[in-house]
C-alpha positions, 0 to 999 in steps of 0.5 A, a space after each residue: 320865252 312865251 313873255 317875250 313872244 307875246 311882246 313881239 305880236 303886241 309889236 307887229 300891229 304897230 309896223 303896218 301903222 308906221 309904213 311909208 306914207 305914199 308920195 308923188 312921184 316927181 324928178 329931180 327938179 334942178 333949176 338955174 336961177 341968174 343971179 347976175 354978174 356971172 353968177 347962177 344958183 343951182 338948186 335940185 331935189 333930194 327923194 324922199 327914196 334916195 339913202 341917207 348917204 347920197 351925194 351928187 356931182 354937178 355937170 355944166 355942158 355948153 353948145 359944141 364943148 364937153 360937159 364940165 363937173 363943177 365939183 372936185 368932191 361928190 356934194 354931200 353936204 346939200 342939194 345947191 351949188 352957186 357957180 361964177 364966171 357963167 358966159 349968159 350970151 350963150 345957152 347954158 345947161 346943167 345936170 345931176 348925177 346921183 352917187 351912191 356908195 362912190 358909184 356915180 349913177 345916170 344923169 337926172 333931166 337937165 336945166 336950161 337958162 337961156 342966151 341972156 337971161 335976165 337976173 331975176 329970183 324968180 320964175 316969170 309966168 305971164 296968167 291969162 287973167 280974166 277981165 274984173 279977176 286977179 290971181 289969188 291962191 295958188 297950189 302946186 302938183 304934177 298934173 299929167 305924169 311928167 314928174 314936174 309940178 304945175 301951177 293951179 291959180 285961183 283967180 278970183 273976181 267980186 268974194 265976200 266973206 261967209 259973215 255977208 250976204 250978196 252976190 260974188 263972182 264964180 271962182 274960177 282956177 287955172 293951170 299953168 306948166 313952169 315955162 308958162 304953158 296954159 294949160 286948162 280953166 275950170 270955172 266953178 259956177 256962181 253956185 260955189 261962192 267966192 272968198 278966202 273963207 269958202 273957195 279952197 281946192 286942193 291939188 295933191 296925188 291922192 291915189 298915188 297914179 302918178 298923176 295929181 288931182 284936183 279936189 273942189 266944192 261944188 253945190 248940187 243945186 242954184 242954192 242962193 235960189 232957195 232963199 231970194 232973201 240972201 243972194 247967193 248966201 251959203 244956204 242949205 243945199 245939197 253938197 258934193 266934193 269933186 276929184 278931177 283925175 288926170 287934169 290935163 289940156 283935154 279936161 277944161 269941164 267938170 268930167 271926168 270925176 268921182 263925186 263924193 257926198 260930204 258928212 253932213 250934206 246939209 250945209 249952212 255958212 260953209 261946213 263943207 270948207 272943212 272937207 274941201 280944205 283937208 287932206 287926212 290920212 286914213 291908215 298913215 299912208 294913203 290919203 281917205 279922200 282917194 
């Protein structure tokens, strides 16, 4: 008997180590996309909280008629559905209804393709680009709680690689909702160089608040100042890891943040890019940049 309880304290330790890794708290997600001809695709999310066995049903709701459920069958077997014979000279709306163990639950937000929408694969999101800057990069989060994600552009001006000296342009970030709502910019200064080597930002919910941050170098000080010899080269010079909280319309600066220093604040060619650019995951579930 003591051998076997012994073995039972060896596994308690590891049932902490393997707990549920904290994630964002986000909506269904269901989108239409017009395929043409009288085709739209159907597409929603599965949780990552919902059981193994969750099936859906799938309502299309036209203006002035009843909601119609698409399929005879709870869909078990994915989280897409293709229906033809859509009317896209008027607005169409679709929305799920999760079932679990034969209870059909309440419905998810629904999706609305507008009168004579056009066939595209893709969402059309005009960018606000600045003059001599072009998009770039691109990461994605839910920015102000709503269970959606936004966008955050890189639009970038004059980079170089870390390997050259001389002058870049400032990097600068945009964020944008999914109907192409601008939401705010964040210029980064000249003192953050521009390049595909040294400008990462990372948009993730690292707190798990509900709402995603935006983490971004930033140097203490003019470090290309230091040394006239390399314009704006990556000298050594104070460096900091900035978290943006709650980025929404009202925070277009640098504030409010949590400023952290880097191991090795003391950079030379961009040691900070390893910290900017990663996310580890300090106890398996919440993130150690939180």
């Amino acid at each position: 008997m003591k051998k076997y309880c012994f073995i039972t304290l060896l596994l308690l330790p590891c049932l902490g180590a393997f707990a549920q890794r904290q994630m964002e708290n986000l909506d269904r997600g269901l989108i239409a996309v017009n395929e043409g001809n009288g085709k739209v695709f159907l597409s929603w999310r599965m949780l990552g909280t919902e059981p193994d066995n969750i099936a859906y049903n799938l309502y299309h709701l036209q203006p002035n008629k009843a909601a119609v459920k698409l399929n005879p069958q709870p869909i078990a077997d994915g989280t897409n559905f293709t229906e033809e014979g859509v009317d896209n000279s008027i607005d169409n709306t679709w929305f799920v209804k999760p079932v679990v163990n034969g209870k059909e639950l309440n419905a998810d937000k629904p999706y609305t393709l507008k009168a004579s929408s056009a066939a595209n694969q893709y969402l059309n999101i005009p960018l606000h680009t600045p003059a001599g800057y072009t998009p770039n990069d691109v990461s994605v989060g839910d920015l102000d709680g709503d269970g959606e994600y936004e966008l955050v552009v890189h639009q970038t001006g004059k980079g170089r690689d870390n390997s050259q000296s001389g002058f870049t342009d400032a990097p600068i970030l945009q964020a944008y909702k999914l109907d192409g709502t601008f939401l705010w910019q964040i210029n980064l200064g000249k003192n953050i160089r521009e390049g595909a080597h040294y400008t990462q930002f990372m948009v993730y919910d690292l707190d798990g608040d509900g709402n995603a941050q935006l983490r971004v170098p930033r140097l203490v000080h003019r470090a290309h100042a230091a040394n006239p010899q390399e314009p704006n080269d990556v000298v050594p010079a104070p460096e900091r890891l900035s978290r943006l909280e709650r980025a929404s319309v009202e925070q277009r600066g640098l504030a409010p943040e949590r400023v952290i220093a880097a191991p090795g604040s003391r950079c030379h060619r961009g040691r900070i890019i390893i910290e900017a650019a990663r996310g580890p995951w300090d106890d398996r579930r919440w993130s150690s940049l939180r």
